[in-house]
C-alpha positions in Angstrom: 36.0 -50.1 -18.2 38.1 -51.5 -20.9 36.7 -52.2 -24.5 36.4 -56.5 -25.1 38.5 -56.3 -28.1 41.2 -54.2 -26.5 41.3 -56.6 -23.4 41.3 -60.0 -24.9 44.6 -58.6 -27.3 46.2 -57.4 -24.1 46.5 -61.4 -23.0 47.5 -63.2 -26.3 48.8 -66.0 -23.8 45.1 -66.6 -23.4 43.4 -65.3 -26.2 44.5 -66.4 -29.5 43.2 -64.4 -32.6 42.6 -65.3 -35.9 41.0 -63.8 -39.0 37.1 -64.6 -40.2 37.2 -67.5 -42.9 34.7 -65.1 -45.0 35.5 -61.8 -43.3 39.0 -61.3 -43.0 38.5 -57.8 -41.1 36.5 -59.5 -38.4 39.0 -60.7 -35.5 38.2 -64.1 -34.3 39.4 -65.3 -31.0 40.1 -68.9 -29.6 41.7 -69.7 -26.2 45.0 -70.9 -26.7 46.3 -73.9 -25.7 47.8 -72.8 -22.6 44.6 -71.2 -21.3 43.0 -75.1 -22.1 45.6 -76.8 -19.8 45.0 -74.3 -16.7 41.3 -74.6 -17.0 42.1 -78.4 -16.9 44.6 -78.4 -14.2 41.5 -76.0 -12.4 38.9 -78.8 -13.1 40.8 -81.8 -11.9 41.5 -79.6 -8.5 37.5 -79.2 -8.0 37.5 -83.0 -8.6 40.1 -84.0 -6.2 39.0 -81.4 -3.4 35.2 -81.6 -3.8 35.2 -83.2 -0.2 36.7 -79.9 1.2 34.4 -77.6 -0.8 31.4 -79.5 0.4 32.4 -78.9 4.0 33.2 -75.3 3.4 30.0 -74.5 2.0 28.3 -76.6 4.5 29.6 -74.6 7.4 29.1 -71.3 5.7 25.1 -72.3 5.8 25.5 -73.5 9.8 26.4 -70.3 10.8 23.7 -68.5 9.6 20.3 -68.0 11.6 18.4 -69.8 9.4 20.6 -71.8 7.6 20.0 -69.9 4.8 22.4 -68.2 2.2 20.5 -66.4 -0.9 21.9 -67.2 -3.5 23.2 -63.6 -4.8 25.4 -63.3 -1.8 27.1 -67.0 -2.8 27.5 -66.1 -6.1 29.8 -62.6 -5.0 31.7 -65.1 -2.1 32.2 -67.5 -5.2 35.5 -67.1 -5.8 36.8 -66.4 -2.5 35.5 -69.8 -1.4 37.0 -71.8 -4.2 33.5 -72.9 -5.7 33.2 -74.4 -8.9 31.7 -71.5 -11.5 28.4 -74.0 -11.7 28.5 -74.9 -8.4 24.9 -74.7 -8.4 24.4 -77.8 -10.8 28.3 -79.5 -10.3 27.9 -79.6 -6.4 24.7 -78.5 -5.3 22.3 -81.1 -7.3 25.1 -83.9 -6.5 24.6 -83.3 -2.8 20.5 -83.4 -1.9 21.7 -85.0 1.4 23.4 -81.6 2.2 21.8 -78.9 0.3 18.2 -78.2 -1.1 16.9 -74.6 -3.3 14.5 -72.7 -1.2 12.8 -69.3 -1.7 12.7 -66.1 0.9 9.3 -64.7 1.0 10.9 -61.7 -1.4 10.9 -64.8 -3.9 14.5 -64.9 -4.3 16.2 -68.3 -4.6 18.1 -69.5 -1.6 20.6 -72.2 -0.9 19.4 -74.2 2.8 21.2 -76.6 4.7 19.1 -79.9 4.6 20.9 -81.5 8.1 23.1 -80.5 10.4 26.5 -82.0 10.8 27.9 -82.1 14.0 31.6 -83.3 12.7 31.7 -79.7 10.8 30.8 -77.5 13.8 34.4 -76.6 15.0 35.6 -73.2 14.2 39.4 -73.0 12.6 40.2 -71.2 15.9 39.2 -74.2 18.1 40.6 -76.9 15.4 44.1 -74.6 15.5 44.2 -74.3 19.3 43.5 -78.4 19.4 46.1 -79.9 17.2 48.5 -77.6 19.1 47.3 -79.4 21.7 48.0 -82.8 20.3 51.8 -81.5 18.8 52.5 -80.8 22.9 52.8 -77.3 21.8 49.9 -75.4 23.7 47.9 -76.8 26.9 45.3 -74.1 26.8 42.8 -75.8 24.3 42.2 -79.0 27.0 42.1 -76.3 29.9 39.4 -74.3 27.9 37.4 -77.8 27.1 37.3 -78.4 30.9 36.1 -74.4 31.4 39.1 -73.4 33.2 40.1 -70.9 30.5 39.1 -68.6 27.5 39.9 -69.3 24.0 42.2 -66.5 22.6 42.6 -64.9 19.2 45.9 -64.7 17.9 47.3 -61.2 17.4 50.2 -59.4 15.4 49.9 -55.9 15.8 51.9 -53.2 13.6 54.9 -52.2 15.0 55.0 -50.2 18.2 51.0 -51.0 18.2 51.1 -53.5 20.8 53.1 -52.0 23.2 51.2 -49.5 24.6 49.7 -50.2 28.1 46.4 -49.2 27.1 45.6 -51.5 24.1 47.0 -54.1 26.1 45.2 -54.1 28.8 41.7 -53.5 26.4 42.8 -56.4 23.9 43.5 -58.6 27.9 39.9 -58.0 28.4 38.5 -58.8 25.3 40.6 -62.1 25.2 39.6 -62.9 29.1 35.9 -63.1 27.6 34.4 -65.9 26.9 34.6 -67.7 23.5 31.4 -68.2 21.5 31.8 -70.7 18.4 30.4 -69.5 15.7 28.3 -72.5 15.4 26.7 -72.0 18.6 22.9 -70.2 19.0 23.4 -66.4 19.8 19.8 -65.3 20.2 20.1 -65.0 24.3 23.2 -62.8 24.0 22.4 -59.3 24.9 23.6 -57.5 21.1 24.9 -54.5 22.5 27.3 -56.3 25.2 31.0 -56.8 25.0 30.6 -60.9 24.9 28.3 -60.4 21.0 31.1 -57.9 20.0 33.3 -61.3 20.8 31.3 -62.9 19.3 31.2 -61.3 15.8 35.0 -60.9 16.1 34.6 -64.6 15.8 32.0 -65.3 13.3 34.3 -62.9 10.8 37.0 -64.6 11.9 35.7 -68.4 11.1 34.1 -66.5 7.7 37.9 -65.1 6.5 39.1 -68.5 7.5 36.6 -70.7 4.8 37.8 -68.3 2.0 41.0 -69.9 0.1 42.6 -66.6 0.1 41.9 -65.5 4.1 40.6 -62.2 2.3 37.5 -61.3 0.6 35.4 -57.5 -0.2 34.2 -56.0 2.7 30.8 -55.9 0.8 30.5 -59.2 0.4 30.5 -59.8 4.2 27.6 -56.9 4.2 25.0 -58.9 2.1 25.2 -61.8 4.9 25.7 -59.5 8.1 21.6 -60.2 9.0 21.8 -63.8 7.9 25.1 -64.1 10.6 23.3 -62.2 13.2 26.2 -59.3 13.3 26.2 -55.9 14.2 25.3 -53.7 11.3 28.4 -51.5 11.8 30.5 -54.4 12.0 33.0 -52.8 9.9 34.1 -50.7 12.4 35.3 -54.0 14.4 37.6 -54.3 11.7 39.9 -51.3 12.9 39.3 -51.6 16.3 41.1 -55.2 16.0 44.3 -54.7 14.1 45.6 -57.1 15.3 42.8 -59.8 13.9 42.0 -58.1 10.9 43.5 -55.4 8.8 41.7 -53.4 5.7 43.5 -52.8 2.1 42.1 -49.8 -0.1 43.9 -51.9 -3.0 42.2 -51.0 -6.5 39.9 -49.1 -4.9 38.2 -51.6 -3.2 37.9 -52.5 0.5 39.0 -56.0 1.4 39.5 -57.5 4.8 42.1 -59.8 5.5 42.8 -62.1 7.8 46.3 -61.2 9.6 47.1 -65.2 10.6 46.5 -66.4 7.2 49.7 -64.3 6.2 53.5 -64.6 7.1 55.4 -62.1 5.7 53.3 -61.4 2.7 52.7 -65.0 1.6 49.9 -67.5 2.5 50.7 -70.0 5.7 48.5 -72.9 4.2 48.1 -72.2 0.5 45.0 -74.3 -1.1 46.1 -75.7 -4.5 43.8 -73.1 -6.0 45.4 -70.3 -5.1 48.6 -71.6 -6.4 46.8 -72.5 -9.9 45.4 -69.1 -9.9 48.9 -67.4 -9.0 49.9 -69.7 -12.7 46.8 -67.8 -14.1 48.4 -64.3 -13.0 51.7 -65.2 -14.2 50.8 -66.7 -17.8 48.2 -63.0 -18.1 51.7 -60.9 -17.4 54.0 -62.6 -19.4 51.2 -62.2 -22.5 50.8 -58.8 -21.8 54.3 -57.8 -21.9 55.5 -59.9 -24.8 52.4 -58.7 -26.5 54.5 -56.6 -28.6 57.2 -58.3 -29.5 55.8 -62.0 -30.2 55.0 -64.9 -28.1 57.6 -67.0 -29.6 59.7 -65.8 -27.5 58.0 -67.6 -24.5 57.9 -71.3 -24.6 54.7 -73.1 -23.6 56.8 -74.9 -20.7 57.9 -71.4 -19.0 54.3 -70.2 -19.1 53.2 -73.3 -17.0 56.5 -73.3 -15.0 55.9 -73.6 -11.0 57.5 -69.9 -10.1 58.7 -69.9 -6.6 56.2 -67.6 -4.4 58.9 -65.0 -3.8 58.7 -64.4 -7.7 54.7 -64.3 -8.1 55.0 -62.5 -4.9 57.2 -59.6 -6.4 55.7 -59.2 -9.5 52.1 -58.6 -8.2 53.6 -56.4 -5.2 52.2 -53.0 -5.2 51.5 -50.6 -1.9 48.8 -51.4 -0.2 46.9 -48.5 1.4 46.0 -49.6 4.7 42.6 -47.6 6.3 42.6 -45.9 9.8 40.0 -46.4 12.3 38.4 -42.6 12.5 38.7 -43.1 7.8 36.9 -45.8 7.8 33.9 -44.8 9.9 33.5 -42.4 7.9 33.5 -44.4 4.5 30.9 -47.2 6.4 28.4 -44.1 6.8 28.8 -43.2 3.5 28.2 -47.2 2.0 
């Protein structure tokens, strides 16, 4: 919505214009050398965490049906995943032990799973509950390996939330059921029984937990809802587990988030790409307001400076409107 010549002067920390060499009414722009250094710094991290992004992707693939991912649905979880921008060529074509192109019979080009790794096919829920285990912090994990116990989903509800008999004893039950890994064949579970609803719960769960930033568009979950064998209101499951999930009506876009990924506002685990791409944010503010009066004023060194998160955490910190349960079934009949 904004013009490309008003945008790129609105960042002169990125953007550095110059005049034409024959022209001098036409505006040239360069990126500056700031923008260079964080698009290296961004490279090296793909380099150094390739083995990670390999696995991600790999486990995004085995829990579909098919193992099967069209392409257009990778390309809008990109970013959320941490994928290289050419992914495709960088990491794909580097990897033919992992991944092969395929086509659907609509002829649209898919990403497959080429074998089946058996070291990947651990949720983050059972990996969580099992290094407690070996910390001597939680016994539940080696009870719920011999099948004396369910695996539960840890909950923070909003204040007050919680506390009411009723929810309580509904969020007992659902915990009390079974616990299906995502990675497991789903095809003989009954779709409309409580144990798939657990099951979904979990498959968005594992989903939010491969995206760098435990968050990602609730529409971007919808392109792959068939693919993950999910309900096809599974939105709703969003508000009726508030204390899994929660919804943000930020910029006027859904997202879901994953409540454990977050301790008081701030990431638990931060991958080093969220913290490069916090640097990113930071450098586009301070261009934006010092756009006016000169960038000499800001000094290469504080543009790349490591600001603690409670700073990058304040400046980006707007209301977020969070959606009710009765609201948002009536946006998903709308979408």
């Amino acid at each position: 919505t904004v013009p490309v010549l008003r945008f790129l002067r609105r960042y002169p920390t990125l953007f550095h214009e110059f005049p034409h060499a024959r022209y001098a009414s036409l505006p040239c722009f360069k990126l500056t050398d700031t923008a260079l250094m964080l698009h290296s710094q961004e490279e090296i991290i793909h380099q150094s965490h390739e083995a990670d992004t390999v696995e991600r992707l790999c486990r995004v693939l085995m829990m579909t049906r098919t193992k099967t991912v069209s392409l257009r649905s990778l390309h809008s979880l990109k970013f959320d995943l941490g994928l290289p921008d050419n992914y495709e060529k960088t990491l794909v074509m580097k990897y033919p032990d992992h991944f092969c192109f395929v086509k659907a019979s609509n002829g649209s080009p898919c990403l497959k799973l080429v074998k089946w790794h058996d070291e990947f096919a651990f949720s983050s829920l059972q990996k969580r509950n099992e290094s407690n285990v070996v910390t001597g912090e939680d016994s539940s994990y080696r009870d719920f390996k011999r099948g004396q116990s369910t695996l539960t989903f840890p909950m923070s509800f909003p204040r007050g939330y919680g506390a009411q008999k009723k929810v309580k004893a509904w969020m007992d039950e659902f915990q009390k059921l079974p616990y299906i890994s995502p990675y497991d064949d789903s095809s003989n579970i009954d779709p409309e029984s409580d144990l798939m609803e657990k099951r979904a719960v979990g498959v968005l769960h594992e989903l939010l937990s491969l995206t760098i930033h435990k968050k990602t568009k609730r529409n971007y979950l919808r392109s792959m809802r068939a693919e993950l064998n999910i309900p096809h209101k599974f939105t709703r499951l969003f508000t009726r587990y508030p204390g899994i999930f929660y919804l943000s009506l930020k910029c006027k876009t859904t997202t879901v988030i994953l409540k454990e990924g977050y301790r008081r506002g701030k990431l638990v685990n931060p991958h080093p790409l969220t913290r490069l791409r916090d640097k990113f944010y930071h450098v586009m503010r301070t261009g934006f307001l010092y756009r006016a009066r000169g960038l000499g004023m800001v000094s290469q060194e504080e543009l790349l400076l490591d600001k603690p998160e409670d700073d990058l955490a304040e400046e980006g910190s707007e209301e977020e409107e969070i959606v009710e349960g009765s609201e948002l079934e009536e946006d998903s009949e709308v979408e």
